[in-house]
C-alpha positions as CSV (number, residue, x, y, z in Angstrom):
1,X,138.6,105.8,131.4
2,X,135.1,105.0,129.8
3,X,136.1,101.3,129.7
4,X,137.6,101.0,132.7
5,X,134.2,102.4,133.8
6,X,132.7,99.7,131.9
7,X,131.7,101.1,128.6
8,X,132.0,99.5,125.6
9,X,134.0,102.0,122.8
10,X,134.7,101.3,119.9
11,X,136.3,103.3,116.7
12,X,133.3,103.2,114.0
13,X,134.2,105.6,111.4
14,X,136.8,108.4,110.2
15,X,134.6,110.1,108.0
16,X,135.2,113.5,110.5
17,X,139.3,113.0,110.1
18,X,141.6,110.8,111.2
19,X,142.4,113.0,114.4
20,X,138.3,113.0,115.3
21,X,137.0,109.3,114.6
22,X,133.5,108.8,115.6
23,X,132.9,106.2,118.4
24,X,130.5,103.7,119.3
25,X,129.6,104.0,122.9
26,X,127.8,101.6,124.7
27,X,126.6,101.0,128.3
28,X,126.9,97.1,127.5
29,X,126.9,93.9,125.4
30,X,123.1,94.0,124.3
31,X,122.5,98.2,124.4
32,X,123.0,99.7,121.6
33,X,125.6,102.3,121.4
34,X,125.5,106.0,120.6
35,X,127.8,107.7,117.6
36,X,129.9,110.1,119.9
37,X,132.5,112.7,118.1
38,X,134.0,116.0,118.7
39,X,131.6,118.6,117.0
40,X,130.5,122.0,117.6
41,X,126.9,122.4,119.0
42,X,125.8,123.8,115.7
43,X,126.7,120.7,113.4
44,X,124.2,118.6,111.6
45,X,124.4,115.9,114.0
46,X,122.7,117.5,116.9
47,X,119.5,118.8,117.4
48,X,118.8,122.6,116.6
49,X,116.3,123.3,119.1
50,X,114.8,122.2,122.0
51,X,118.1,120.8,123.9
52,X,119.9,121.3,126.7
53,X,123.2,122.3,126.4
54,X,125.9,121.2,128.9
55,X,129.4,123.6,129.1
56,X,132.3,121.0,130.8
57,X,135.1,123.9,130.2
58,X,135.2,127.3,131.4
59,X,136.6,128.3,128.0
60,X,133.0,126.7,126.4
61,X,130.9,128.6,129.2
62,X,132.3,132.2,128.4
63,X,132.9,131.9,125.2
64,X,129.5,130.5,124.3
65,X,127.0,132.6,126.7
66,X,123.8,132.1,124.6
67,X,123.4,128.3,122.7
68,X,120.9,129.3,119.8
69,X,118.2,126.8,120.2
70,X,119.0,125.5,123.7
71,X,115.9,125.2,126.0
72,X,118.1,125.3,129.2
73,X,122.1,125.4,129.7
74,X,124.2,124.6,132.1
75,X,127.5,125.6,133.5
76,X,129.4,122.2,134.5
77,X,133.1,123.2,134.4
78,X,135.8,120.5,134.9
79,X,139.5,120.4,135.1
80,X,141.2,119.0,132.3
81,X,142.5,115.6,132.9
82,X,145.3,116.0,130.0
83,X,147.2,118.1,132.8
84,X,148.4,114.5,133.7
85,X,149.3,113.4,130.4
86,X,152.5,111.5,130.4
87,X,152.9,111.5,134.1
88,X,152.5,108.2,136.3
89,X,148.9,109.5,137.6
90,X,147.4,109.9,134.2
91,X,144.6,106.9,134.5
92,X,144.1,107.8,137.9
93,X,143.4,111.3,136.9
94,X,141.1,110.2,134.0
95,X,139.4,108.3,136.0
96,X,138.4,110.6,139.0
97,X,137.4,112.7,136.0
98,X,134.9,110.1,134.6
99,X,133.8,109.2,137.8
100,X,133.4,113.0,138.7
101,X,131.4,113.9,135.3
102,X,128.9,110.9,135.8
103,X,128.3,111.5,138.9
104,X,127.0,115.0,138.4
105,X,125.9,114.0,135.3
106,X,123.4,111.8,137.0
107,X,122.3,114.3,139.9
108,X,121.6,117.0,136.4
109,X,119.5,114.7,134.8
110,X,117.6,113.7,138.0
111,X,116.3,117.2,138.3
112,X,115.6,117.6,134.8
113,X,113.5,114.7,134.9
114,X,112.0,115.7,138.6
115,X,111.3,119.2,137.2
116,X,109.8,117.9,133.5
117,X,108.2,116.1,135.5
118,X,106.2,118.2,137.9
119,X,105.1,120.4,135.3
120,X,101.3,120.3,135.2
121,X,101.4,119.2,138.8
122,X,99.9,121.2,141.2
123,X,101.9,121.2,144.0
């Protein structure tokens, strides 16, 4: 789904396992990518404080209440798309997922920035 959306992936390491490689993500040809893998929010990787912590399952938002070190969190909860695994609508599925996650993706990072943004504004 992230390359038919026009990303560019590509496998970069296995040093996490064989079953969790760490990707290179890119928006494009000439922007460099990002090292994306499956890790908790507490591993060495990720910042420790001062984030913003974003909870795509509702298993992640009540299981994980309070982020230690997050400045703000938020609830995003999505449907799996592996519900459609094996069946003849699993790209479609995966795909209204991507679409679905960047979009709101987009409108949550808008206000953050419109909100960072205003502070020490008077207004």
């Amino acid at each position: 789904a992230m390359r038919r959306a026009g990303f560019q992936v590509a496998v970069k390491d296995t040093v996490h396992g064989a079953n969790n490689p760490t990707y290179d993500v890119s928006m494009g040809k000439d922007v460099p990518g990002m090292a994306c893998f499956s890790k908790t929010y507490t591993d060495e990787a990720n910042p420790q404080q001062g984030f913003g912590a974003v909870m795509t399952c509702s298993s992640a938002d009540r299981g994980c209440p309070l982020v230690h070190g997050a400045a703000a969190r938020f609830a995003t909860p999505y449907v799996d798309p592996k519900v459609s695994d094996g069946t003849d609508e699993e790209a479609a599925t995966y795909d209204a997922r991507c679409r679905q996650i960047g979009t709101e993706m987009l409108y949550l990072m808008g206000e953050v920035k419109r909100r960072i943004g205003s502070k020490g504004t008077k207004g």
